[in-house]
PQR file of N, CA, C, O and H, with PARSE charges and radii, in Angstrom:
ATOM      1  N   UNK A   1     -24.629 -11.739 -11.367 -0.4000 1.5000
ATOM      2  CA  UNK A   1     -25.719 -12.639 -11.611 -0.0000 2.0000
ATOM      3  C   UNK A   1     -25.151 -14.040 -11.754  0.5500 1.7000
ATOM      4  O   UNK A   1     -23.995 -14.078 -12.176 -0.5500 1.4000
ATOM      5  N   UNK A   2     -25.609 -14.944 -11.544 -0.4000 1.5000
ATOM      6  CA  UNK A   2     -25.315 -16.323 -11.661 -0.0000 2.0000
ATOM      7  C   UNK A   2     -25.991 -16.640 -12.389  0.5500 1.7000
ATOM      8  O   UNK A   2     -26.914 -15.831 -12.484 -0.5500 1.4000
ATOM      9  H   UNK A   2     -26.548 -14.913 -11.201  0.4000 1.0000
ATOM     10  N   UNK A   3     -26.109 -17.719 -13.257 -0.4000 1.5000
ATOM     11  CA  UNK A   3     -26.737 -18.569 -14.494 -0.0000 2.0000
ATOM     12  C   UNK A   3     -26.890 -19.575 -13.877  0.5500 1.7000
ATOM     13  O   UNK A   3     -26.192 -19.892 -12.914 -0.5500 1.4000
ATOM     14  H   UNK A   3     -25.359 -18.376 -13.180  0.4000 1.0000
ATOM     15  N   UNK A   4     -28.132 -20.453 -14.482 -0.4000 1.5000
ATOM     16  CA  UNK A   4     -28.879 -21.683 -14.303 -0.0000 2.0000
ATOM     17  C   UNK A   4     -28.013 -22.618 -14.606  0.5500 1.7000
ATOM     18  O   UNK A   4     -27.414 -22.459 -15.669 -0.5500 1.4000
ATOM     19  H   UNK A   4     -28.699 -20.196 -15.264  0.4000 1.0000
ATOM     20  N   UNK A   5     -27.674 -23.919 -13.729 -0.4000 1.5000
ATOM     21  CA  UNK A   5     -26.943 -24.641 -14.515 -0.0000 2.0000
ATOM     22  C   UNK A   5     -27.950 -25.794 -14.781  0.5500 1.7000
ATOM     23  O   UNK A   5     -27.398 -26.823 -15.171 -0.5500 1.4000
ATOM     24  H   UNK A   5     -28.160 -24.048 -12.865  0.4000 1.0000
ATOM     25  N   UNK A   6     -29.573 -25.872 -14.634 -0.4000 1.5000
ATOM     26  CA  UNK A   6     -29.771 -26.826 -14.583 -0.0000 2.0000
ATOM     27  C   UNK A   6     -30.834 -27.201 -16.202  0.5500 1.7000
ATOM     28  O   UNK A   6     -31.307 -26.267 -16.848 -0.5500 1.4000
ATOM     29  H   UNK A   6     -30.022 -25.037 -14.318  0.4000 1.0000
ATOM     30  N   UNK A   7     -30.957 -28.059 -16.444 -0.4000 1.5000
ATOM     31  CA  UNK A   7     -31.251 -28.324 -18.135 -0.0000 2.0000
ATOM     32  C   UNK A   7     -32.689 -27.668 -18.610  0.5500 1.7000
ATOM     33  O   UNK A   7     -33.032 -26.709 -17.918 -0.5500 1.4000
ATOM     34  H   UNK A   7     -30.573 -28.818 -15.919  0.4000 1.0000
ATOM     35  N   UNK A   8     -33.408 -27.960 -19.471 -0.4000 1.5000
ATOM     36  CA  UNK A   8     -34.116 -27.508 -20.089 -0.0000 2.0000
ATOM     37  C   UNK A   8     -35.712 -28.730 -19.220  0.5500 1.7000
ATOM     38  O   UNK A   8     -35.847 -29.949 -19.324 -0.5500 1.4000
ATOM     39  H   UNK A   8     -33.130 -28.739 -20.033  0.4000 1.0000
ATOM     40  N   UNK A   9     -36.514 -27.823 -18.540 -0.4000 1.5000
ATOM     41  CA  UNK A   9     -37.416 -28.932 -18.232 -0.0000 2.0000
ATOM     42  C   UNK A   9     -37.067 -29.589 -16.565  0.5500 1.7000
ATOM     43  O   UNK A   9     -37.595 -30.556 -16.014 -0.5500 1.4000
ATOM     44  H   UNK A   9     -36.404 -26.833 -18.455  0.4000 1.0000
ATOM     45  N   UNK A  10     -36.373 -28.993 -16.233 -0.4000 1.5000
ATOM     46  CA  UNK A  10     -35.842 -29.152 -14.975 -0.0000 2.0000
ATOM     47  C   UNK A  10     -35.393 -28.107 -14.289  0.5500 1.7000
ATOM     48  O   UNK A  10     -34.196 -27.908 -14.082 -0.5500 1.4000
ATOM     49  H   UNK A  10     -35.944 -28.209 -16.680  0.4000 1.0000
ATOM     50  N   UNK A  11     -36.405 -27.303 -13.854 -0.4000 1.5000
ATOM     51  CA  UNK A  11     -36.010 -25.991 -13.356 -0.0000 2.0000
ATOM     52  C   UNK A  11     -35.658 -26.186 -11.729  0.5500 1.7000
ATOM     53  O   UNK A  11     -36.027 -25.181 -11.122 -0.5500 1.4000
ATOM     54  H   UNK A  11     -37.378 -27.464 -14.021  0.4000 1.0000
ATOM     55  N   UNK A  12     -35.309 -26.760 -11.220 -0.4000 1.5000
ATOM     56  CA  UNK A  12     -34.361 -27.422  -9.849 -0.0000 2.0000
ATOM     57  C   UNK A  12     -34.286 -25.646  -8.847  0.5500 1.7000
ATOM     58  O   UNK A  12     -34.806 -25.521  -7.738 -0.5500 1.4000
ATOM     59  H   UNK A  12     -35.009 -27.577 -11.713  0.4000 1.0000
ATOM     60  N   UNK A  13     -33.445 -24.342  -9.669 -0.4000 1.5000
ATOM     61  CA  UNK A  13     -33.011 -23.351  -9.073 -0.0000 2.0000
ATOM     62  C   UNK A  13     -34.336 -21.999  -9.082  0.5500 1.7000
ATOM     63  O   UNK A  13     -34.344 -20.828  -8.702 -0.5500 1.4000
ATOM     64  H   UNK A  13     -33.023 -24.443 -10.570  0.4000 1.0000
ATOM     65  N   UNK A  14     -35.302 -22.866  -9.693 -0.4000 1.5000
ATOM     66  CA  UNK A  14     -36.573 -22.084 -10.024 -0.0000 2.0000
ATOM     67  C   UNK A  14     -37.637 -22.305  -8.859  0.5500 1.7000
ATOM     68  O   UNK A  14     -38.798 -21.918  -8.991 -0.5500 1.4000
ATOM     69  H   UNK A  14     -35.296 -23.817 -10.001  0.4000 1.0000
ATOM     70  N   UNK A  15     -37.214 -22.898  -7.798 -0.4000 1.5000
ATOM     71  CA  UNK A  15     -38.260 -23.541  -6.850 -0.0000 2.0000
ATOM     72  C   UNK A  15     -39.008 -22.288  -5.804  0.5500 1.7000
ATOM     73  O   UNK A  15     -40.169 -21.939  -5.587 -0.5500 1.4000
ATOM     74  H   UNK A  15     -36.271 -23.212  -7.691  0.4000 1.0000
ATOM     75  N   UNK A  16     -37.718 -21.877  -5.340 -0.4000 1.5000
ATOM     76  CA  UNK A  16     -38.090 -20.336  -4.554 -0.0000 2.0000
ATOM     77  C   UNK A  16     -39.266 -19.534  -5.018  0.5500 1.7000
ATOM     78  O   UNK A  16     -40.301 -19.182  -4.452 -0.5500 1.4000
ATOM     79  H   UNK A  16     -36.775 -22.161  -5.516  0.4000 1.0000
ATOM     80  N   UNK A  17     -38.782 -19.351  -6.237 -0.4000 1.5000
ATOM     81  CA  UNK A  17     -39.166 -18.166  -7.345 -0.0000 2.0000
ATOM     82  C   UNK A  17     -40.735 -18.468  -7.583  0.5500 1.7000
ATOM     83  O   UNK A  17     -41.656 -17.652  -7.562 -0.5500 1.4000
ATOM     84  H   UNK A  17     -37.941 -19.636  -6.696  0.4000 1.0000
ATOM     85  N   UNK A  18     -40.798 -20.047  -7.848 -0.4000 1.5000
ATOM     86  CA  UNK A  18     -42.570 -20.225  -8.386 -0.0000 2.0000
ATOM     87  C   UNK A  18     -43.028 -20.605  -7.174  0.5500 1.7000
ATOM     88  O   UNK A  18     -44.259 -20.649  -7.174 -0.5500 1.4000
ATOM     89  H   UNK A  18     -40.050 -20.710  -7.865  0.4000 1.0000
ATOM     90  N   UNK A  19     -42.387 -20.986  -5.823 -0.4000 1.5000
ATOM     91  CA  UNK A  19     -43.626 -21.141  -4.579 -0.0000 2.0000
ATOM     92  C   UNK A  19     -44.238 -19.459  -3.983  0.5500 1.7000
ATOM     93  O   UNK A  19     -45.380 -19.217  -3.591 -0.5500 1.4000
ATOM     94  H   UNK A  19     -41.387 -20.950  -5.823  0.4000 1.0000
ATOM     95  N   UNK A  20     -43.063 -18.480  -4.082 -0.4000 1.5000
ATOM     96  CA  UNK A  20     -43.593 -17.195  -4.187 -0.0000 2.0000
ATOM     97  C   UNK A  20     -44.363 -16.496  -4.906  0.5500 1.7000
ATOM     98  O   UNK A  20     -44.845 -15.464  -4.440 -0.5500 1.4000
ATOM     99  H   UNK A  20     -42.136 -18.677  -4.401  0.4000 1.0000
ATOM    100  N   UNK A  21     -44.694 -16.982  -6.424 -0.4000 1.5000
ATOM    101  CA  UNK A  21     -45.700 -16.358  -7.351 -0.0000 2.0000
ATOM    102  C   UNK A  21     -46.940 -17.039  -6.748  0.5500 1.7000
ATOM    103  O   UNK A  21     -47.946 -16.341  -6.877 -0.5500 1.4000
ATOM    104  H   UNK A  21     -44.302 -17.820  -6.802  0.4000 1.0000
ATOM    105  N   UNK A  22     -47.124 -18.114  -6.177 -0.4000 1.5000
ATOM    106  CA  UNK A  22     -48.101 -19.628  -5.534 -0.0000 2.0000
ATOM    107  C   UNK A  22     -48.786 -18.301  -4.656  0.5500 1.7000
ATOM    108  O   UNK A  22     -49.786 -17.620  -4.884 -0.5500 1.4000
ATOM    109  H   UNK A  22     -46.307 -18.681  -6.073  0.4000 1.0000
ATOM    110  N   UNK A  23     -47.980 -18.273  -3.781 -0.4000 1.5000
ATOM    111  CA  UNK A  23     -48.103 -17.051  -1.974 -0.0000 2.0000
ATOM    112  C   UNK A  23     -48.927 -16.042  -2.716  0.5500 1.7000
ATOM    113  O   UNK A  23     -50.126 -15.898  -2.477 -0.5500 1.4000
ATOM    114  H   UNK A  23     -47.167 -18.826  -3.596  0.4000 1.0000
ATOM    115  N   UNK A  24     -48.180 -15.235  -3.756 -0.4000 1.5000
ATOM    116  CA  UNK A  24     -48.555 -13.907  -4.579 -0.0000 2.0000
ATOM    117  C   UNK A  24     -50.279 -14.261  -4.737  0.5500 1.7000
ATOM    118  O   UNK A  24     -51.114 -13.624  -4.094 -0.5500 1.4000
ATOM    119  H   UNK A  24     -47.206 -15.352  -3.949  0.4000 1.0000
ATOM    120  N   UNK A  25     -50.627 -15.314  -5.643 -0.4000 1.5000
ATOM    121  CA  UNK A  25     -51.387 -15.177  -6.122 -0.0000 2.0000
ATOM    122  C   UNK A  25     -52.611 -15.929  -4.929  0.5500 1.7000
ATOM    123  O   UNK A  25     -53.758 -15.496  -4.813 -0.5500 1.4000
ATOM    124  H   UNK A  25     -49.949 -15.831  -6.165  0.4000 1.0000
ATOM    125  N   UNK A  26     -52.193 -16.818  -4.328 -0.4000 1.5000
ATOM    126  CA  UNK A  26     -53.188 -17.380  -2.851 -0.0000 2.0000
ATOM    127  C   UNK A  26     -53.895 -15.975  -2.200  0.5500 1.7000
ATOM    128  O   UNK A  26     -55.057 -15.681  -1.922 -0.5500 1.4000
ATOM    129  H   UNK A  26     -51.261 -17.169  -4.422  0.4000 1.0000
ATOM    130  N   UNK A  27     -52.890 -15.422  -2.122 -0.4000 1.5000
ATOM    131  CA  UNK A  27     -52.955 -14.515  -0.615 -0.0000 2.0000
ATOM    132  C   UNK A  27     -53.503 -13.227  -1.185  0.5500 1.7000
ATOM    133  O   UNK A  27     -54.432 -12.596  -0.682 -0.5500 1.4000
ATOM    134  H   UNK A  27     -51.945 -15.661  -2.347  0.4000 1.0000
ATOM    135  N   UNK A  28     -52.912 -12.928  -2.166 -0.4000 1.5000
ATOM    136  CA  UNK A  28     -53.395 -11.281  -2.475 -0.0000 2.0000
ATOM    137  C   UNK A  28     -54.225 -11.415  -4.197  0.5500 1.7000
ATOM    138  O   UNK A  28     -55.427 -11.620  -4.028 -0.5500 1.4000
ATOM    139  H   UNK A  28     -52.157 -13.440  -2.575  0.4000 1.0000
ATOM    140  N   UNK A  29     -53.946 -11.364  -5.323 -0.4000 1.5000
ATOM    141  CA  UNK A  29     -54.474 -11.514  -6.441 -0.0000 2.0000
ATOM    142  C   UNK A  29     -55.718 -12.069  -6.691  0.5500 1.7000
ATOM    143  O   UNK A  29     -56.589 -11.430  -7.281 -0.5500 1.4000
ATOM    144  H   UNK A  29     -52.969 -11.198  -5.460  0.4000 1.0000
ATOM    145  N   UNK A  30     -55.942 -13.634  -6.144 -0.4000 1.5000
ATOM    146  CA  UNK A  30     -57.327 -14.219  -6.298 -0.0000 2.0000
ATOM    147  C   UNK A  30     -58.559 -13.713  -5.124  0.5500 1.7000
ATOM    148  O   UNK A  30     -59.773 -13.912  -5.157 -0.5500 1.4000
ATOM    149  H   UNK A  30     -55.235 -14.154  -5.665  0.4000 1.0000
ATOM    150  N   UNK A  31     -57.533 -12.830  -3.873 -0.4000 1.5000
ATOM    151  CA  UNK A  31     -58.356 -12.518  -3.330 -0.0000 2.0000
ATOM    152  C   UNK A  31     -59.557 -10.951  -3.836  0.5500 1.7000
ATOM    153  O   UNK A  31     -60.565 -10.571  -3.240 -0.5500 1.4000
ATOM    154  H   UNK A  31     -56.546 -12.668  -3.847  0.4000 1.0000
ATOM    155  N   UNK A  32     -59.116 -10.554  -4.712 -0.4000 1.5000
ATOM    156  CA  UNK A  32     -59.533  -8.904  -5.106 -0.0000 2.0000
ATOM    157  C   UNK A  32     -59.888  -9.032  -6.406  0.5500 1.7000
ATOM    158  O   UNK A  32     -59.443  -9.772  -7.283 -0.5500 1.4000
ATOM    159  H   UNK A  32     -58.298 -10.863  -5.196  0.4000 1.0000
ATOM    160  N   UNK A  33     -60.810  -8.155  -6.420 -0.4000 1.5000
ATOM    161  CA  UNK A  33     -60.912  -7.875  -8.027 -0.0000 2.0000
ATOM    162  C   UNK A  33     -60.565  -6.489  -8.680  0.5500 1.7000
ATOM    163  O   UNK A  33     -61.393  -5.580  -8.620 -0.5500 1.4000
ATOM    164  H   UNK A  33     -61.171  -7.554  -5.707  0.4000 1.0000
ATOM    165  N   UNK A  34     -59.767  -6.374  -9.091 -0.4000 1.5000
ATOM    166  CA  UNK A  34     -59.336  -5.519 -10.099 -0.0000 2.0000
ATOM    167  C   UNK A  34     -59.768  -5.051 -10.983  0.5500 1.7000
ATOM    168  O   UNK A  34     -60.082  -5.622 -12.027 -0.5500 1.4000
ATOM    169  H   UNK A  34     -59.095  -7.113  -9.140  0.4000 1.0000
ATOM    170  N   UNK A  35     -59.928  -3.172 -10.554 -0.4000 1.5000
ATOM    171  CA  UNK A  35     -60.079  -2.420 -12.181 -0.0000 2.0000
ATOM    172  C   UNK A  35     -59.474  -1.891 -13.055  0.5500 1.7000
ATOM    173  O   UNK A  35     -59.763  -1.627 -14.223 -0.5500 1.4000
ATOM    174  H   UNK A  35     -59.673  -2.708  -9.706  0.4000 1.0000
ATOM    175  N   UNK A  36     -58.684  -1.749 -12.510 -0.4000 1.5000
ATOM    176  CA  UNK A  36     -57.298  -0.715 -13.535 -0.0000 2.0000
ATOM    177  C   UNK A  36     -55.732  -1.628 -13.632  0.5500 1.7000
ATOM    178  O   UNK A  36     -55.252  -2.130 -12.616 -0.5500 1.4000
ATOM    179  H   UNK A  36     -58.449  -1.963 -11.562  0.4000 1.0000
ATOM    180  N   UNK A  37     -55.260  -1.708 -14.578 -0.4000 1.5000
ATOM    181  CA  UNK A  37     -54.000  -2.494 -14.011 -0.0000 2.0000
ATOM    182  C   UNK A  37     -52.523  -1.446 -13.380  0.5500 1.7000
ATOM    183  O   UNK A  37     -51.340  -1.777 -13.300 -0.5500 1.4000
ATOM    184  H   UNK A  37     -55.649  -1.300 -15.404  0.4000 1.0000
ATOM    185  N   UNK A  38     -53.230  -0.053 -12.992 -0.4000 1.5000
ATOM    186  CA  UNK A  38     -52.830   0.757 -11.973 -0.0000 2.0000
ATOM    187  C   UNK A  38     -52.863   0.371 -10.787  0.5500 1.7000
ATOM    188  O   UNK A  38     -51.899   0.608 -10.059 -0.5500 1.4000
ATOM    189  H   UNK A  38     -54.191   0.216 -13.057  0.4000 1.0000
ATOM    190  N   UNK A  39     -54.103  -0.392 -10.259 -0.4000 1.5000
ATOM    191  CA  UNK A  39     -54.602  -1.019  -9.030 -0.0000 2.0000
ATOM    192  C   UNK A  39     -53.564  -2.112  -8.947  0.5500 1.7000
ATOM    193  O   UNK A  39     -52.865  -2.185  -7.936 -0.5500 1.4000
ATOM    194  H   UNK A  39     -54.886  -0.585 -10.851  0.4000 1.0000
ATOM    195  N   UNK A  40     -53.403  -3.032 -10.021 -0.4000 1.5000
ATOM    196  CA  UNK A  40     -52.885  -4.182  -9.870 -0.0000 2.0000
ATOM    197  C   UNK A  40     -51.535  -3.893  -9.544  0.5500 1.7000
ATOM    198  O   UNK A  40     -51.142  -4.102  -8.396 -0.5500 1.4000
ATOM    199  H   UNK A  40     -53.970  -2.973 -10.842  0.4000 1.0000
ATOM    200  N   UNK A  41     -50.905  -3.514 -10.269 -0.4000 1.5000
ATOM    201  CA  UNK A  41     -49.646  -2.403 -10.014 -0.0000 2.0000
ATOM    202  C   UNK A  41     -49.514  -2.326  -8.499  0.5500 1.7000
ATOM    203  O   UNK A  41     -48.691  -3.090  -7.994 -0.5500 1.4000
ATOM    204  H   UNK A  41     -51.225  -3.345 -11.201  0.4000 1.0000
ATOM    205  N   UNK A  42     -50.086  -1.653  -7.837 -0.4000 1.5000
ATOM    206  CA  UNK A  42     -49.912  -0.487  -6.624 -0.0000 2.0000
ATOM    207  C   UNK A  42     -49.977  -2.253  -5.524  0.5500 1.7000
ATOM    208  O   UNK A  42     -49.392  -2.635  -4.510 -0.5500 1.4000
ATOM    209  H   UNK A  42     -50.753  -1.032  -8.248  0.4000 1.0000
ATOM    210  N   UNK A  43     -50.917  -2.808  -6.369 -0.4000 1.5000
ATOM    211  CA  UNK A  43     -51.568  -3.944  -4.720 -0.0000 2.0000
ATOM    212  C   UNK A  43     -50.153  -5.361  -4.837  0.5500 1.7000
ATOM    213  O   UNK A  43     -50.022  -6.222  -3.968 -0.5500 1.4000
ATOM    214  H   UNK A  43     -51.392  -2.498  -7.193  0.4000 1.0000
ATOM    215  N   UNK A  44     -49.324  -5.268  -6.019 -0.4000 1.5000
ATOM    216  CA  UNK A  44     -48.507  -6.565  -6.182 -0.0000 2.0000
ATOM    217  C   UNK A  44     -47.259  -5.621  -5.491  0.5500 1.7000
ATOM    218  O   UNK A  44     -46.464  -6.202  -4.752 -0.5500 1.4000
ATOM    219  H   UNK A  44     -49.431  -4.568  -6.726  0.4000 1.0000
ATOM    220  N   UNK A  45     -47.115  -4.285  -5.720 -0.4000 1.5000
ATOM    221  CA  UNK A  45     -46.086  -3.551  -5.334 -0.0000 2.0000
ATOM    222  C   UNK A  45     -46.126  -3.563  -3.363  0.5500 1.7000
ATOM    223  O   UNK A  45     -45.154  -3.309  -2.652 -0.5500 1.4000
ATOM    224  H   UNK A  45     -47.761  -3.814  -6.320  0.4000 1.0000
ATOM    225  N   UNK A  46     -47.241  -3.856  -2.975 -0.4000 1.5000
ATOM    226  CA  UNK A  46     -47.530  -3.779  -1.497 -0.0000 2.0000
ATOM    227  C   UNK A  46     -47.135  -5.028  -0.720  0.5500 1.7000
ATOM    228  O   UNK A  46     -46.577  -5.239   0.357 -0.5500 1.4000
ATOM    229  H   UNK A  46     -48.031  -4.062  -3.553  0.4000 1.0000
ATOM    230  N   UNK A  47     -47.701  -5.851  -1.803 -0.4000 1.5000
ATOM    231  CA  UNK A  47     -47.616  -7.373  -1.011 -0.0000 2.0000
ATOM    232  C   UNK A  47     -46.303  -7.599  -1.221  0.5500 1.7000
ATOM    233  O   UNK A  47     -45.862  -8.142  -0.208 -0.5500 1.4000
ATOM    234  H   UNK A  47     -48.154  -5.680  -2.678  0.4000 1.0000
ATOM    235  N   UNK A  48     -45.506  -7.462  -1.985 -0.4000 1.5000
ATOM    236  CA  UNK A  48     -44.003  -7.782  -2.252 -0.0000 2.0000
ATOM    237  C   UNK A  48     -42.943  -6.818  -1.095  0.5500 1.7000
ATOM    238  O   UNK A  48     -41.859  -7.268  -0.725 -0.5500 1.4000
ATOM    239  H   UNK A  48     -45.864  -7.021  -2.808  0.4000 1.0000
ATOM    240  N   UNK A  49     -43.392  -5.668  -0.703 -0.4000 1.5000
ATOM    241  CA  UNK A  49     -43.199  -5.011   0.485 -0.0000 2.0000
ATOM    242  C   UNK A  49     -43.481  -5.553   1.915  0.5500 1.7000
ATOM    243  O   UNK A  49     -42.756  -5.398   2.898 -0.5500 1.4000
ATOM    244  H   UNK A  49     -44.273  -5.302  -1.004  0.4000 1.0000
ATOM    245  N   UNK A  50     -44.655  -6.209   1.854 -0.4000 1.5000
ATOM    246  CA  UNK A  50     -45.239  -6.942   2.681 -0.0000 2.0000
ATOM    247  C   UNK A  50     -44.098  -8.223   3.285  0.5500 1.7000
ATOM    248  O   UNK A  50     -43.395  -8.541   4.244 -0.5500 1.4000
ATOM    249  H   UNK A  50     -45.244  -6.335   1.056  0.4000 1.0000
ATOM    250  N   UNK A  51     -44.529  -8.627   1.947 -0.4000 1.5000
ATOM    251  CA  UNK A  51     -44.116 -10.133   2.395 -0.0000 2.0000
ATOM    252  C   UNK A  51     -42.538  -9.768   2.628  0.5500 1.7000
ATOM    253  O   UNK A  51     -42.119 -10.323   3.643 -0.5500 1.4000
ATOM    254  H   UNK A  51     -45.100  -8.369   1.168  0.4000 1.0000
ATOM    255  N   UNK A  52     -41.566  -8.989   1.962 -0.4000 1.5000
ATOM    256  CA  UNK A  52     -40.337  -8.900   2.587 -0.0000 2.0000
ATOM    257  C   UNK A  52     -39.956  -8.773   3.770  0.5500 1.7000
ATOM    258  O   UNK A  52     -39.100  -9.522   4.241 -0.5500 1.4000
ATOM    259  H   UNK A  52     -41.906  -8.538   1.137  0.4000 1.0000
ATOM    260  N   UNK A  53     -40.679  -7.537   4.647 -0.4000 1.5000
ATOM    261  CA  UNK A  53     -40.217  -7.411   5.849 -0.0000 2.0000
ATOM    262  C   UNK A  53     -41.953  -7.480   7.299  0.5500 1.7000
ATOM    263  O   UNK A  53     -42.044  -7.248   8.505 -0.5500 1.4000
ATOM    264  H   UNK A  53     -41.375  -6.929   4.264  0.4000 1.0000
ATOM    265  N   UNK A  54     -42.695  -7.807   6.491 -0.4000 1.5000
ATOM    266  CA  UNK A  54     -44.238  -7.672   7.806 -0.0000 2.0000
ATOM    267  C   UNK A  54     -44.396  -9.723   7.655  0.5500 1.7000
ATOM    268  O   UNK A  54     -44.643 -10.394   8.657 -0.5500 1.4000
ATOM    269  H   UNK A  54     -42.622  -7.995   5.511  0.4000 1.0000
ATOM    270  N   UNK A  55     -44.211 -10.315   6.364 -0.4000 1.5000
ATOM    271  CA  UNK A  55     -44.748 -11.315   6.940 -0.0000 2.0000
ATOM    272  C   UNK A  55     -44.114 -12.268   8.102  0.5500 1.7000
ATOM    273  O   UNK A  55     -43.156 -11.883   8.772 -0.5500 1.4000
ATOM    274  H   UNK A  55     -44.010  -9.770   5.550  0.4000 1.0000
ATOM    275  N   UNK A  56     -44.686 -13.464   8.276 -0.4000 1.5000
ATOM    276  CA  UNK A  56     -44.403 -13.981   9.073 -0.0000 2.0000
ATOM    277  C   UNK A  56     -43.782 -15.580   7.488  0.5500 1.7000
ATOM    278  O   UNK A  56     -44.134 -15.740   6.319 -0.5500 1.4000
ATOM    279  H   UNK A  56     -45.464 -13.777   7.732  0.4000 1.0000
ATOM    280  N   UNK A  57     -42.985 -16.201   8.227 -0.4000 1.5000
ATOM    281  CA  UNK A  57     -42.191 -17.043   7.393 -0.0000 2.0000
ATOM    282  C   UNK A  57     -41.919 -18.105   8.266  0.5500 1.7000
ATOM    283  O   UNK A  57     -41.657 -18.097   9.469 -0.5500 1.4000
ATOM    284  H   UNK A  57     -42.700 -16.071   9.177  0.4000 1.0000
ATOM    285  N   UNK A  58     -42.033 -19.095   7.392 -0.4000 1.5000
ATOM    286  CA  UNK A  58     -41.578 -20.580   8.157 -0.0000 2.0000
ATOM    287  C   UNK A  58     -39.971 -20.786   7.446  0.5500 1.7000
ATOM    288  O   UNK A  58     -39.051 -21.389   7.998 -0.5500 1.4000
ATOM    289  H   UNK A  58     -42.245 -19.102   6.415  0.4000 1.0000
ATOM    290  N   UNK A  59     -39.933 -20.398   6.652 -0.4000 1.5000
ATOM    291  CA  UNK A  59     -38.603 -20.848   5.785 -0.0000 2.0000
ATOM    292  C   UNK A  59     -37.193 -20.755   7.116  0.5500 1.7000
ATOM    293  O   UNK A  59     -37.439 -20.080   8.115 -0.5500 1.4000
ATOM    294  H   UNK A  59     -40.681 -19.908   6.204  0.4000 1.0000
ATOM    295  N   UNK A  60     -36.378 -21.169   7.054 -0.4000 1.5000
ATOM    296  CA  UNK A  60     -35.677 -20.985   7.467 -0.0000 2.0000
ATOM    297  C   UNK A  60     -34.351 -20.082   6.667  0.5500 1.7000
ATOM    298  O   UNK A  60     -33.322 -19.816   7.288 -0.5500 1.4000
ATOM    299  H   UNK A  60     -36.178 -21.718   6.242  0.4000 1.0000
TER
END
């Protein structure tokens, strides 16, 4: 594991991490409504499958 070197309030190595929760919650979460947090479970477990190897990506 590597550690953050960057300060408190400046999350610089955190950028990846929160434009993907952004995607998470655009694309799949605000789209559905949820009854069980079994459902929620099963549908964040899909899209994270998803998005690893079916989506399509600009990132380089």
């Amino acid at each position: 594991m590597k550690y953050s070197y960057s300060l408190k309030g400046h999350p610089y190595d955190n950028g990846r991490m929160e434009a993907f929760h952004s995607i998470l919650k655009h694309e799949e979460v605000y789209l559905k409504a949820y009854e069980t947090l079994t459902q929620v479970q099963a549908a964040i477990g899909w899209y994270i499958n998803f998005y690893n190897r079916n989506r399509i990506s600009n990132v380089a």
